[in-house]
N, CA, C and O atoms as a MOPAC input file, in Angstrom:
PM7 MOZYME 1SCF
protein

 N    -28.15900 1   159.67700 1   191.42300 1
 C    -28.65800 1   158.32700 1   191.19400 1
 C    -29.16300 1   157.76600 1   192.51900 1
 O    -28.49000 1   157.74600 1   193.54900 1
 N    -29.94900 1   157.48100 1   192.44300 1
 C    -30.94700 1   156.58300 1   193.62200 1
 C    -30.15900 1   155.36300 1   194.17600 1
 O    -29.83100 1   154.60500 1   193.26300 1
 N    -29.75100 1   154.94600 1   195.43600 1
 C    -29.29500 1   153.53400 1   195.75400 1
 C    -30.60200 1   152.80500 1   196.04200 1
 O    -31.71400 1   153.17900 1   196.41400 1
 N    -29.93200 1   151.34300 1   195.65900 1
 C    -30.64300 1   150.44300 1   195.33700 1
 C    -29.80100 1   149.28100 1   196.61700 1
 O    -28.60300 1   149.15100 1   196.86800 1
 N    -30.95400 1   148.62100 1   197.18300 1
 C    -30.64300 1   147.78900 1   198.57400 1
 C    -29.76900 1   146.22500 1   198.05900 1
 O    -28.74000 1   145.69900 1   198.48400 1
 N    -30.98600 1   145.73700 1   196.68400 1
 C    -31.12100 1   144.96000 1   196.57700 1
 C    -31.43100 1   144.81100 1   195.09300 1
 O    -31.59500 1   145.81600 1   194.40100 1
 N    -31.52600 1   143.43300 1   194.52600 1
 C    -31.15200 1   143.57400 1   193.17800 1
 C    -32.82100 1   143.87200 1   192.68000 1
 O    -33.24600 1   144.19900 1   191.57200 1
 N    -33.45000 1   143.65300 1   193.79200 1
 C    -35.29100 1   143.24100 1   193.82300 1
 C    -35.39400 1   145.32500 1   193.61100 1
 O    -36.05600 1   145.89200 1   192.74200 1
 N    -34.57100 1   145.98600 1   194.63700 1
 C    -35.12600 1   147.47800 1   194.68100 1
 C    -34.90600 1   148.05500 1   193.31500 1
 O    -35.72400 1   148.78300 1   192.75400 1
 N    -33.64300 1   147.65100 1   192.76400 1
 C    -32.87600 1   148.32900 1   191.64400 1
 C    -34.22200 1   148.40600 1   190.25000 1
 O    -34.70300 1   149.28800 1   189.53900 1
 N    -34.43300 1   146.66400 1   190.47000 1
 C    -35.58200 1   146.04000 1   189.15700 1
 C    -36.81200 1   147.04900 1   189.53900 1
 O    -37.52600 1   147.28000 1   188.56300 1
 N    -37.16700 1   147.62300 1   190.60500 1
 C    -38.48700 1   148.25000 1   191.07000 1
 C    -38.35100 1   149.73100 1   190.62900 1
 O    -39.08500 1   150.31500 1   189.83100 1
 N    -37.18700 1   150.27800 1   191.34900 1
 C    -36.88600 1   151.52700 1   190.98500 1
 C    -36.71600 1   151.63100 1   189.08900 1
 O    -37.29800 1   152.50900 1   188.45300 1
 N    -36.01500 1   150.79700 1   188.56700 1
 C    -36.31800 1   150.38600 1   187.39100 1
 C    -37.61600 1   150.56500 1   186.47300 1
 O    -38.00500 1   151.42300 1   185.68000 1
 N    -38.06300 1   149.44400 1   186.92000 1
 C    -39.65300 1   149.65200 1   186.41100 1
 C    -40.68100 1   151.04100 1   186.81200 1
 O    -41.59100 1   151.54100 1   186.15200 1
 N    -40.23100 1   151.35200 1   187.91600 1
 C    -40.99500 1   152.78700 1   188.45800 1
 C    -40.52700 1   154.32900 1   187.58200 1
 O    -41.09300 1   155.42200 1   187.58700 1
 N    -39.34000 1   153.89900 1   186.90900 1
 C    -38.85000 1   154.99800 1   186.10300 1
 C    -39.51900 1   155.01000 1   184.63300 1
 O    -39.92400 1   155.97800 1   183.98800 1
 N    -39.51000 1   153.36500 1   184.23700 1
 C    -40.58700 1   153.05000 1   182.87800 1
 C    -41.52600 1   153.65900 1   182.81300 1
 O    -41.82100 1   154.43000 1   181.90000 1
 N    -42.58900 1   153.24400 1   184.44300 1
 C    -44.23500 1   153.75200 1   184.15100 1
 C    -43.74800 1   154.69800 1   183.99400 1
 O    -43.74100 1   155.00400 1   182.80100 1
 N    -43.16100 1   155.59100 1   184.80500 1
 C    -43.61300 1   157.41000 1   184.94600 1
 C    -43.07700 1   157.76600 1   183.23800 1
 O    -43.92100 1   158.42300 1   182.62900 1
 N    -42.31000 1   157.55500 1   182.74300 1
 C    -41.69700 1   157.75800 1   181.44500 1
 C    -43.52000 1   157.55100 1   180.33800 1
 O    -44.24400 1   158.33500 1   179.72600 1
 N    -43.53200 1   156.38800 1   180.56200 1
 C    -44.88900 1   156.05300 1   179.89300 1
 C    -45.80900 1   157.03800 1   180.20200 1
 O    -46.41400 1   157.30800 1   179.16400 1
 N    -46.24700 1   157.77300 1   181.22300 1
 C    -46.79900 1   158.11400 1   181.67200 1
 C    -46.98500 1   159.70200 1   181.27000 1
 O    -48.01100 1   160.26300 1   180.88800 1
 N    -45.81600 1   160.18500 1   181.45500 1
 C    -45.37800 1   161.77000 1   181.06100 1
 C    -45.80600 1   161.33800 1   179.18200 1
 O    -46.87400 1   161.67600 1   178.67000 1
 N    -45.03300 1   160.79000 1   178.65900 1
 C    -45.10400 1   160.73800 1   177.09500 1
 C    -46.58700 1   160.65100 1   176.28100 1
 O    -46.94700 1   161.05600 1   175.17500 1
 N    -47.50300 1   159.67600 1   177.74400 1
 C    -48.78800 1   159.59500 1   176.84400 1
 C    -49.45700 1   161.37000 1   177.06600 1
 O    -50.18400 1   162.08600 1   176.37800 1
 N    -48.75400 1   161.53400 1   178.38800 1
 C    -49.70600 1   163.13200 1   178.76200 1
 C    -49.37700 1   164.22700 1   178.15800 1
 O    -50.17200 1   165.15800 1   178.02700 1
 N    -48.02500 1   164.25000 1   177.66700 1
 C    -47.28500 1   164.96500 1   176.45200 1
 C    -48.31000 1   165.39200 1   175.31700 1
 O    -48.81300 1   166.45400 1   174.95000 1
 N    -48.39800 1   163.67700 1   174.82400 1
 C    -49.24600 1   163.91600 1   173.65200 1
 C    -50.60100 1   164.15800 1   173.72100 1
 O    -51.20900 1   164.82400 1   172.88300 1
 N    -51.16600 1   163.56700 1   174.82900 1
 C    -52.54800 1   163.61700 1   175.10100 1
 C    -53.03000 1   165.39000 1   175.22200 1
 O    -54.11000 1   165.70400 1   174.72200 1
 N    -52.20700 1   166.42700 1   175.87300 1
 C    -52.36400 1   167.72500 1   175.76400 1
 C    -52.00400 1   168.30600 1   174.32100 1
 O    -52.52600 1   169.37000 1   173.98900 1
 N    -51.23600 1   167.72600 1   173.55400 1
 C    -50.64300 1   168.04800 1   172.12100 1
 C    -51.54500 1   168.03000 1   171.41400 1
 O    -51.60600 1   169.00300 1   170.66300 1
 N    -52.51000 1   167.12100 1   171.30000 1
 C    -53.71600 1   166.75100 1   170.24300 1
 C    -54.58600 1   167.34900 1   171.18500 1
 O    -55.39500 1   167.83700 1   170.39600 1
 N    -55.07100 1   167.71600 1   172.50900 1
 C    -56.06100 1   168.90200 1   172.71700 1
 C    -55.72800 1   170.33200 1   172.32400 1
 O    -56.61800 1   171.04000 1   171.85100 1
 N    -54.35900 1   170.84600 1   172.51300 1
 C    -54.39700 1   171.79800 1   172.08800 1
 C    -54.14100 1   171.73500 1   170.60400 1
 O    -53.72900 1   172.87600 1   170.39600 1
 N    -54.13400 1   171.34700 1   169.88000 1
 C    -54.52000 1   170.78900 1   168.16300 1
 C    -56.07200 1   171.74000 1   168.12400 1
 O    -56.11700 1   172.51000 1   167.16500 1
 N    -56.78600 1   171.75000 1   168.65600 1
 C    -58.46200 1   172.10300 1   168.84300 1
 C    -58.36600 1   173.18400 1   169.96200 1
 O    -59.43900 1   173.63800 1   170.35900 1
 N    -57.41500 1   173.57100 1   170.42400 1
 C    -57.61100 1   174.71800 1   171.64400 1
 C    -56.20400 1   175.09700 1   171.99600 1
 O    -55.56100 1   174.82300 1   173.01000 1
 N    -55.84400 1   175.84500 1   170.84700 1
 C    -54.54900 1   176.57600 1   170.65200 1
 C    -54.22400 1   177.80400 1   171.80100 1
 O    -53.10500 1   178.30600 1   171.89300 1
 N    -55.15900 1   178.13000 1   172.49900 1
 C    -55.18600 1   179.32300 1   173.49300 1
 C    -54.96700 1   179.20500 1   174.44400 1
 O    -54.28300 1   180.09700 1   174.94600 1
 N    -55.40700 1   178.00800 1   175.34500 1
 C    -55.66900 1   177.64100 1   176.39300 1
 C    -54.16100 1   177.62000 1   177.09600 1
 O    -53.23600 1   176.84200 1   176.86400 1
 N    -54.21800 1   178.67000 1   177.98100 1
 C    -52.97500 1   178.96100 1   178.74900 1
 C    -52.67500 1   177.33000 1   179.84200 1
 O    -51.91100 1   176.37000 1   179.94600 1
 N    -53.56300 1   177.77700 1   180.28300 1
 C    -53.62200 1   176.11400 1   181.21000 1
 C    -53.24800 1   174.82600 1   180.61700 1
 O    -53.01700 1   173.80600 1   181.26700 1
 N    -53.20900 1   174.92400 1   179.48900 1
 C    -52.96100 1   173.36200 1   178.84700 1
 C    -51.53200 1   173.94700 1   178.38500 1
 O    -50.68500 1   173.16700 1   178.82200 1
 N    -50.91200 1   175.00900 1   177.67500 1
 C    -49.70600 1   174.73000 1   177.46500 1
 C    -49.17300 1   174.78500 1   178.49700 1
 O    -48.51500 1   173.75200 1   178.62800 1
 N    -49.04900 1   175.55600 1   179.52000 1
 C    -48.20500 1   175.43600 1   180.74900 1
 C    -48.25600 1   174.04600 1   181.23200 1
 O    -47.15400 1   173.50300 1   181.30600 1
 N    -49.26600 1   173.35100 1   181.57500 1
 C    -48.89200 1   171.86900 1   181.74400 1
 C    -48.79000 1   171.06300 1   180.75500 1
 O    -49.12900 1   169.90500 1   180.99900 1
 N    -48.27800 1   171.39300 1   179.26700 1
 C    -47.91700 1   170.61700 1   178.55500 1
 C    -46.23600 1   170.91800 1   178.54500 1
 O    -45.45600 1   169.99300 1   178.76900 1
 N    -45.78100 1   172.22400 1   178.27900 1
 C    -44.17300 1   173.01800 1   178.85900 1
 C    -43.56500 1   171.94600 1   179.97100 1
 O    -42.45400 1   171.41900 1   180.02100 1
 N    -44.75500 1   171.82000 1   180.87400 1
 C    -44.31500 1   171.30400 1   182.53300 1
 C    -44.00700 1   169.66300 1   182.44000 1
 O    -43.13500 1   168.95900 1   182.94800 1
 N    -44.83700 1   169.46100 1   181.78700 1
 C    -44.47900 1   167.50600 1   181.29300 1
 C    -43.42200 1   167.35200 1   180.43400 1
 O    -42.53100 1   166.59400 1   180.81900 1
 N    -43.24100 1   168.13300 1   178.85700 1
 C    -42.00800 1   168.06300 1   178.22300 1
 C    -40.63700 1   168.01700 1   179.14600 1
 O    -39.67700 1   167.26400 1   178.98300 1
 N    -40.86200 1   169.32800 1   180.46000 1
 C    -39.42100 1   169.55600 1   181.25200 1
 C    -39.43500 1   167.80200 1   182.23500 1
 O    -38.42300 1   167.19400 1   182.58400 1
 N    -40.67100 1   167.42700 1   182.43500 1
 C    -40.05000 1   166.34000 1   183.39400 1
 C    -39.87600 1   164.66800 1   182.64300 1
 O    -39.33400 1   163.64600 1   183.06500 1
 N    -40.59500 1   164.97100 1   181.39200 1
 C    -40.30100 1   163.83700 1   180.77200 1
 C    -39.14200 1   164.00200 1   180.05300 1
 O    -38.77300 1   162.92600 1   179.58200 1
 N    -38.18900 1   165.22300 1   179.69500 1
 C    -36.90100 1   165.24100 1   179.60600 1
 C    -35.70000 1   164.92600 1   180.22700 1
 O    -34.67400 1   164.45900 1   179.73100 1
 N    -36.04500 1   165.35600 1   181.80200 1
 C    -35.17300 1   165.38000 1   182.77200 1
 C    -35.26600 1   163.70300 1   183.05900 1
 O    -34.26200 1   162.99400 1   182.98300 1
 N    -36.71300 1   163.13200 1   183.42500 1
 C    -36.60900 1   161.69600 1   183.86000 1
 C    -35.82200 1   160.84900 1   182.29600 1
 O    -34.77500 1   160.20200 1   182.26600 1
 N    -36.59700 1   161.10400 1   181.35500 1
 C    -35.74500 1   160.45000 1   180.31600 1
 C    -33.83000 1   160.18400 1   180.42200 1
 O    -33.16100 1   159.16500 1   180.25300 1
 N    -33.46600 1   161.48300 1   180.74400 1
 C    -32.04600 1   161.58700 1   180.95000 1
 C    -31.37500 1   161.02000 1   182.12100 1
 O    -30.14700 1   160.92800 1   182.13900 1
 N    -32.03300 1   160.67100 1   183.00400 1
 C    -31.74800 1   159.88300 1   183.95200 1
 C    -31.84000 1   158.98900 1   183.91900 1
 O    -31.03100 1   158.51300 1   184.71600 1
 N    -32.48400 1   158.10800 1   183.36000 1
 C    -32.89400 1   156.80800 1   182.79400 1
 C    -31.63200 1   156.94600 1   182.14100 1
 O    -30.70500 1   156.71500 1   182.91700 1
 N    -31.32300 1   157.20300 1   181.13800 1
 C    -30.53900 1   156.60700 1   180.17400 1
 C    -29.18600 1   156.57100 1   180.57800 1
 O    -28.40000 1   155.77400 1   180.06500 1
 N    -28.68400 1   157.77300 1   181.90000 1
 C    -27.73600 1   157.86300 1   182.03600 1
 C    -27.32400 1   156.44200 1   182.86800 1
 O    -26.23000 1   155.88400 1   182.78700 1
 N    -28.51900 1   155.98200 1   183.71800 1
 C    -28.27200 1   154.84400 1   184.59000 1
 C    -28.52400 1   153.16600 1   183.63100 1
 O    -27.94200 1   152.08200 1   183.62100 1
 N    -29.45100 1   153.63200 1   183.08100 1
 C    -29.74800 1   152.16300 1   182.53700 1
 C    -29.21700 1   152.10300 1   181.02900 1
 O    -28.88900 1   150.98400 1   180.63500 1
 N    -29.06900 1   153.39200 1   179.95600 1
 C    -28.73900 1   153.34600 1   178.89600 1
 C    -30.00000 1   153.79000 1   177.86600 1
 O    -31.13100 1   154.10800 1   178.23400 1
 N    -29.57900 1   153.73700 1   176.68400 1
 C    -30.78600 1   154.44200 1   175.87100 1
 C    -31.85900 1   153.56700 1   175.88000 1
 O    -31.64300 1   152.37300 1   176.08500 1
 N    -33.06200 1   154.00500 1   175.67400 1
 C    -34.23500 1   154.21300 1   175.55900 1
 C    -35.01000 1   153.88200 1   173.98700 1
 O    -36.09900 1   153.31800 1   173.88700 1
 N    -34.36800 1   154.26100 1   173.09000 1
 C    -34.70800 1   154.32300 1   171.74000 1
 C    -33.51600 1   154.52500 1   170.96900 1
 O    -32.60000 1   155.23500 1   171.38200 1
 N    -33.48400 1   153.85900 1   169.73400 1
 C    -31.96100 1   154.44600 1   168.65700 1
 C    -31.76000 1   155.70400 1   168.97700 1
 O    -30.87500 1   156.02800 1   169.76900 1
 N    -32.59800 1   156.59900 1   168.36900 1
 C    -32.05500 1   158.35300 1   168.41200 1
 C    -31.79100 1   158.35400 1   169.55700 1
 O    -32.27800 1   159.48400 1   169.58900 1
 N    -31.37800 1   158.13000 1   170.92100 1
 C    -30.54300 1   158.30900 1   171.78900 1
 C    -29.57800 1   157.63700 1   172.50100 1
 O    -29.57900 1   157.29800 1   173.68500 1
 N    -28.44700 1   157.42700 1   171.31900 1
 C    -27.48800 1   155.92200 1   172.14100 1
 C    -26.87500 1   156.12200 1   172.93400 1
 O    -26.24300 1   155.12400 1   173.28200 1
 N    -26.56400 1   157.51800 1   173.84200 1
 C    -26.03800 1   157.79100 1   174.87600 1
 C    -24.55400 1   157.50700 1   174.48800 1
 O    -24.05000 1   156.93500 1   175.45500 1
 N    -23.67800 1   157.65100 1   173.53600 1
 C    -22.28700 1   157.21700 1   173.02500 1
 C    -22.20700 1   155.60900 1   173.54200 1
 O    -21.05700 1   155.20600 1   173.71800 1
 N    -22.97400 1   154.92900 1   173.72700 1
 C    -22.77200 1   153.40100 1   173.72300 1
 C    -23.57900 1   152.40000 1   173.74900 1
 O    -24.23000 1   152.17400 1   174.76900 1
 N    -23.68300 1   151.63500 1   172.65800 1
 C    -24.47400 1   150.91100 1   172.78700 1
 C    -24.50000 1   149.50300 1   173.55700 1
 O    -24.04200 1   148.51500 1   172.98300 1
 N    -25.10500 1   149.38800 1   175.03100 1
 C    -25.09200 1   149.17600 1   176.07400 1
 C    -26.06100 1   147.68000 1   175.53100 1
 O    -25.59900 1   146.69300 1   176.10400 1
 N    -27.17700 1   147.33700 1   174.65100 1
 C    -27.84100 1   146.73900 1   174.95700 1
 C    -26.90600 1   145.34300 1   174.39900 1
 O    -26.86100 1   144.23900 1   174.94000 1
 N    -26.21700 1   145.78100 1   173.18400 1
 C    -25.01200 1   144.48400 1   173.25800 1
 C    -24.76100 1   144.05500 1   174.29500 1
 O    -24.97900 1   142.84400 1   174.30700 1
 N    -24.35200 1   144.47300 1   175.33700 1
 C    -23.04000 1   144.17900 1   176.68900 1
 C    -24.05900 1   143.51700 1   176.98600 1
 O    -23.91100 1   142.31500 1   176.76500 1
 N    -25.55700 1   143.95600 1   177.61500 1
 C    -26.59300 1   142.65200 1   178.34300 1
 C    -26.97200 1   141.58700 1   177.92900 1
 O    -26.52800 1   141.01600 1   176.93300 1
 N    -27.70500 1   141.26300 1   178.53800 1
 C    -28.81400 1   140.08100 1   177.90800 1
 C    -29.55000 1   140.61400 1   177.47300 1
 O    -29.58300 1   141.78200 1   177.86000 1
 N    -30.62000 1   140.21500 1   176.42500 1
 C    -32.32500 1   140.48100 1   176.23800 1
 C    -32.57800 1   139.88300 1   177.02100 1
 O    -32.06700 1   138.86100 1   177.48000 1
 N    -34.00300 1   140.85400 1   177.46400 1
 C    -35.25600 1   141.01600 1   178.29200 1
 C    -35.19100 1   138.96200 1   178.67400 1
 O    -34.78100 1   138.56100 1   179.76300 1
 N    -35.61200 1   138.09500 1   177.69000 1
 C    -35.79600 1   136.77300 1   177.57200 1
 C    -34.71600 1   136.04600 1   178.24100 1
 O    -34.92600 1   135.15100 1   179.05900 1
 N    -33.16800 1   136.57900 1   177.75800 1
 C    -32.58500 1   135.97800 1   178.66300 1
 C    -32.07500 1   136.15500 1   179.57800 1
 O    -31.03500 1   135.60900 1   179.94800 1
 N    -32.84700 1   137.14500 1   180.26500 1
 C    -32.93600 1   137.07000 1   182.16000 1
 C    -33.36400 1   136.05600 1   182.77800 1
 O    -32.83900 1   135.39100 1   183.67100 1
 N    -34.90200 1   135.90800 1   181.97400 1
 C    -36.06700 1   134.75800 1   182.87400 1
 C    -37.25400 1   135.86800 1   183.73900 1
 O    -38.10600 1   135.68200 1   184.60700 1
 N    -36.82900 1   136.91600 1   183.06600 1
 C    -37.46800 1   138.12100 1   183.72600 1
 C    -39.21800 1   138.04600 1   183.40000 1
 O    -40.05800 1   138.57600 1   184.12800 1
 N    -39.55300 1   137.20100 1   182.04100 1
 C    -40.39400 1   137.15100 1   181.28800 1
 C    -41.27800 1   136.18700 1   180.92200 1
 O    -42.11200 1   136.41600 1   180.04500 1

């Protein structure tokens, strides 16, 4: 787990784990539906293999620090009870 200085680094490192999550998932699919039309192409599954492994691994880190992500993965607790919503931070 990454240390965090400040409550400002934690929210950054935070959000920096979102994009890349966003990021891997759209490229996931974005190679999924090319190779849909180009089933052969060695180059596209190997970097589609290569995004599944890091959008797995970052996913699991995420959740282990901040909690699940989506229902199908409640991590044995459902964590978003214990917080606030997003709204009542003031985050928003």
């Amino acid at each position: 787990m990454d240390a965090c200085n400040s409550n400002n680094d934690c929210r950054e490192l935070r959000q920096d784990m979102l994009k890349n999550i966003m990021c891997y998932k759209f490229a996931v699919n974005d190679l999924a539906l090319y190779l849909d039309t180009h089933p052969n192409d060695q180059k596209a599954i190997c970097l589609h293999k290569e995004y599944c492994k890091s959008l797995k691994e970052l996913t699991d880190k995420y959740q282990k620090i901040y909690g699940p992500l989506t229902i199908e993965f409640p991590c044995n607790k459902w964590r978003w009870l214990e917080e606030p919503w997003p709204w009542e931070r003031g985050m928003y």
